[in-house]
Each structure stands twice: as structure tokens, then as C-alpha cells.
C-alpha positions in Angstrom: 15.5 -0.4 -16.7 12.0 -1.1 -15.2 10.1 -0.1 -12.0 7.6 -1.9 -10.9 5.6 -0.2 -7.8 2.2 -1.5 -6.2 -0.3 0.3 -4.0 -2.2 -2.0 -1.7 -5.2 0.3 -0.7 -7.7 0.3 2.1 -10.9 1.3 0.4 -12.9 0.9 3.2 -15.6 3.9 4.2 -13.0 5.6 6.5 -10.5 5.9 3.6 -11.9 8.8 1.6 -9.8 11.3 2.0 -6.7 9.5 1.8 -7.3 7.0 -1.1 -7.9 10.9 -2.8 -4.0 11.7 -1.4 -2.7 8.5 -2.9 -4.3 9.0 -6.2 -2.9 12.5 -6.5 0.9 11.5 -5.4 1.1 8.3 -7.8 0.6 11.3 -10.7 3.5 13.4 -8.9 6.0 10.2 -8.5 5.3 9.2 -12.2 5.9 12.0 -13.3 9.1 13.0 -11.2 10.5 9.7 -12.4 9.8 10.4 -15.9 11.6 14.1 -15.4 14.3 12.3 -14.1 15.2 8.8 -14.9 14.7 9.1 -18.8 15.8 5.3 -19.8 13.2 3.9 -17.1 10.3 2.3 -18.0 7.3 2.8 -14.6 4.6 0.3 -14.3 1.8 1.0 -11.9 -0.6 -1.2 -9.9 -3.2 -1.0 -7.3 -5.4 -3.6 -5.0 -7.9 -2.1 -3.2 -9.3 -4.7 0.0 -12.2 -3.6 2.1 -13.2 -6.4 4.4 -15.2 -10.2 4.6 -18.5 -9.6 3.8 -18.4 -6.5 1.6 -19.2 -5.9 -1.7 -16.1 -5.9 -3.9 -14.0 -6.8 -1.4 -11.3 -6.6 -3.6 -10.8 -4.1 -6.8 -7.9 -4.5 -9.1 -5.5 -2.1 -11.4 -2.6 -4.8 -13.0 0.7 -3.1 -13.9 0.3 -0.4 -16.6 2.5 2.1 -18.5 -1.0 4.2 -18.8 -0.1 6.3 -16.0 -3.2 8.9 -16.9 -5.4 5.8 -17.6 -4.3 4.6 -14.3 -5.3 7.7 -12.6 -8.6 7.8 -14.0 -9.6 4.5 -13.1 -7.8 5.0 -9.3 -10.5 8.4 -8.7 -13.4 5.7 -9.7 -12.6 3.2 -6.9 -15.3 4.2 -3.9 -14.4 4.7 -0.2 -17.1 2.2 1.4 -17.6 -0.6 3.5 -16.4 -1.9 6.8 -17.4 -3.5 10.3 -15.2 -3.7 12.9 -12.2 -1.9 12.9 -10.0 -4.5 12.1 -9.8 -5.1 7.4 -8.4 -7.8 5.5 -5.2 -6.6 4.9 -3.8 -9.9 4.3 -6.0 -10.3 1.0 -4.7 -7.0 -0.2 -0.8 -8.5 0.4 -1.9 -11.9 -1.4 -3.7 -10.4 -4.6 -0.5 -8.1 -4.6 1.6 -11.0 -5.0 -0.2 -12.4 -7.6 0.6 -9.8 -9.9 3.0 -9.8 -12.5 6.4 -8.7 -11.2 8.5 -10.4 -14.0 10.9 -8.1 -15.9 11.1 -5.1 -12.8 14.2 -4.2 -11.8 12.8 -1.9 -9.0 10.2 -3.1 -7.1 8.0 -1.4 -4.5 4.8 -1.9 -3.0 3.4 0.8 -0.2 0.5 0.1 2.0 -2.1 2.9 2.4 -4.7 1.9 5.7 -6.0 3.4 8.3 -6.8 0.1 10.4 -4.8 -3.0 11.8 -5.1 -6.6 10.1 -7.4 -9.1 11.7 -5.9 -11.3 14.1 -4.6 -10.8 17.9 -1.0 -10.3 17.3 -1.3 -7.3 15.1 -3.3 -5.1 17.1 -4.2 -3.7 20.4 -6.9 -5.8 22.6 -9.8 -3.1 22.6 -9.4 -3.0 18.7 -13.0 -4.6 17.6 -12.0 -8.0 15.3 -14.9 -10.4 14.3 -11.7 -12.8 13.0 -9.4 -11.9 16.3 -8.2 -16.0 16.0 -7.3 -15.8 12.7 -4.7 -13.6 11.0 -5.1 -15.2 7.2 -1.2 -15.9 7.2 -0.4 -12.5 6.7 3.3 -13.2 7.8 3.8 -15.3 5.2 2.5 -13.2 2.8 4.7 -10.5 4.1 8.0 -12.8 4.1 7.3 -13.8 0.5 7.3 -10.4 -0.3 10.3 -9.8 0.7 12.0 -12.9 -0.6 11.1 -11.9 -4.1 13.1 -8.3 -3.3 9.7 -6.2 -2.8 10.5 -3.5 -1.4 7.5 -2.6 1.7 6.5 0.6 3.2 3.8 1.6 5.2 2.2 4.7 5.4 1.6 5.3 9.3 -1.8 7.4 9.4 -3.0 6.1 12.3 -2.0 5.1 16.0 -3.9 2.0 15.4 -1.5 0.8 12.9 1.4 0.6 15.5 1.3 -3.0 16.7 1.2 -4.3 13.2 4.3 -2.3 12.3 6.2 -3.5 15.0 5.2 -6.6 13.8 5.8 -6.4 9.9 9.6 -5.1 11.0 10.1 -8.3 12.8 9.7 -10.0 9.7 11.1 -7.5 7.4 14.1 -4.8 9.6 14.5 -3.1 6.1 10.4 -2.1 6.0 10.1 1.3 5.4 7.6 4.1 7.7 6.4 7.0 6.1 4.3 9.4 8.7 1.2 10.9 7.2 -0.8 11.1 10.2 -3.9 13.9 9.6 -2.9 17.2 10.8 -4.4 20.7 11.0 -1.2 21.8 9.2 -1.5 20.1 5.6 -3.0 16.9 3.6 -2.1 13.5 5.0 0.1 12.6 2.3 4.0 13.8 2.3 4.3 16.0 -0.4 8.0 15.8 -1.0 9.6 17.8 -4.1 12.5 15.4 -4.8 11.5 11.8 -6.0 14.6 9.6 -6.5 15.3 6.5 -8.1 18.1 3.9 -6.5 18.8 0.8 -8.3 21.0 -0.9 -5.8 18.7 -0.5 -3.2 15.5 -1.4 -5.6 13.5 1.1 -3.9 11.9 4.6 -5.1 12.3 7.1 -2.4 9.5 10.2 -2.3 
């Protein structure tokens, strides 16, 4: 059996500290899988956006087997860039579907950001957006994800993100939240011991 699972990343400035997080717990889930699930083959894959008018606005790890490899080149991607508040979140959901998927099994994709997409309907009015008119048919992207049995969650760290996953769960009810809001009490990112594997509901579970 094969798992396929895809990390769309916010690498704007903002992100430091939690791109760091996400680097860290893709080691702990490969490796809880590998502990656990002996006859499963991972794959691994990242897309880093930032936002129009960047430099590298979007950075690229396909699928790999090479989970330390993966790691290594994860730590090299740089928090930087940003405007407004609003980021192209709807690039990172359409390089992620142009990845290979073929072969998986179990397929997941989690979306690490600290900022709503561009356009009206995902966000709060007094969120700055230089492209408030214009969304970049992130809807579609996100129902073609889940016609070709992606598996989403989000990673809620911010207050911000709210309207947009109210949004995203009209179009998918099944989406998965995972709360890793900042807190004075730990890192951002739910450091859970278990890591489980569930092939009839395609999805891995940390």
C-alpha cells in the first residue's frame, strides 16, 4: 500500500517559526508510519506559495521516498515575502494538484498558513487584499481536490483563517481542523505520540 501526503506551505515572512514546526513533524509522521505500518510505502511533497510579486513565489518538493532528503531540502526553503495580508493560497492548491498522485492509496494534503486567500469571500473586510475582486478559482481547486479523494486539513493558527474555513467546509463537510494556534504553553504544532494509518477513510491521522 502507498501514502501519498502533500504539504501546501505559506513561506511568506510571517511563517518562520511554523514552516520550522512543519519540517520537524513530517520527520515524526514518517517515521511513526514506518514503526507502524511495515508494508506501506510514504511519499512526501511540499509547495511552498508566498504571494504575486515575490520572488519565488512558488518552491517545489515532488513526491519522494527520501524522507531525510526531503527534510534537508524542507529547512532550506526561507520564510520571506509578503504585502498585504491576504497570500496566494490558491497557487499553492493548483501546483498541488499538479503533482503526481497516481499509484497512492492514501492521500492527504494539509494546509500550513497563517493568512486568508485573496478574494472577499474568504476573509473578513478589514483584512488588507490588493486582489479583494478576485479569488483565482480557489473553490474549484478545492472541489477538485476532493473529487480525486484528497483528503484536506487545515492547520487553524490564526483567527484570520476563520472565514476561509467556513468556507472550504462548505465545499468539502469532511475537511479536517487541526488547532495549532501559538501559545505560551508549547510550539504551535500538535505534537501527538500516536500517528495512525486508516485505509478506508484514506486519511493519516496525527
Amino acid at each position: 500500500m502507498k501514502a501519498k501526503i502533500c504539504f501546501i506551505v505559506d513561506a511568506t515572512g510571517s511563517m518562520e517559526m511554523l514552516m520550522a514546526s512543519t519540517a520537524n513533524k513530517v520527520q515524526n509522521i514518517a517515521e511513526a508510519v514506518k514503526m507502524t505500518n511495515l508494508d506501506m510505502t510514504l511519499e512526501v511533497a511540499a509547495v511552498f506559495y508566498r504571494d504575486f510579486g515575490n520572488q519565488n513565489q512558488y518552491e517545489i518538493i515532488p513526491f519522494t521516498e527520501n524522507i531525510e532528503g526531503f527534510i534537508t531540502a524542507f529547512k532550506k526553503i526561507e520564510a520571506e515575502g509578503g504585502d498585504d495580508i491576504c497570500e496566494d493560497v490558491a497557487g499553492g492548491f493548483r501546483h498541488m494538484l499538479d503533482l503526481d498522485w497516481s499509484g497512492a492509496a492514501i492521500r492527504n494534503v494539509f494546509l500550513v498558513c497563517d493568512a486568508p486567500p485573496h478574494g472577499l469571500e474568504w476573509h473578513t473586510p478589514e483584512c488588507n487584499d490588493n486582489f479583494k475582486d478576485n479569488d483565482f478559482n480557489l473553490g474549484s481547486l478545492i472541489k477538485e481536490t476532493q473529487n480525486r479523494n484528497i483528503i484536506l486539513t487545515v492547520m487553524r493558527t490564526s483567527g484570520t483563517l476563520n472565514t476561509m474555513i467556513v468556507k472550504m467546509k462548505e465545499i468539502i463537510p469532511t475537511m479536517i481542523v487541526v488547532d495549532m494556534i501559538p501559545t505560551q504553553y508549547g510550539p504551535p504544532f500538535p505534537l501527538r505520540r500516536h500517528v495512525a494509518v486508516d485505509p478506508q477513510a484514506n486519511r493519516v491521522t496525527f
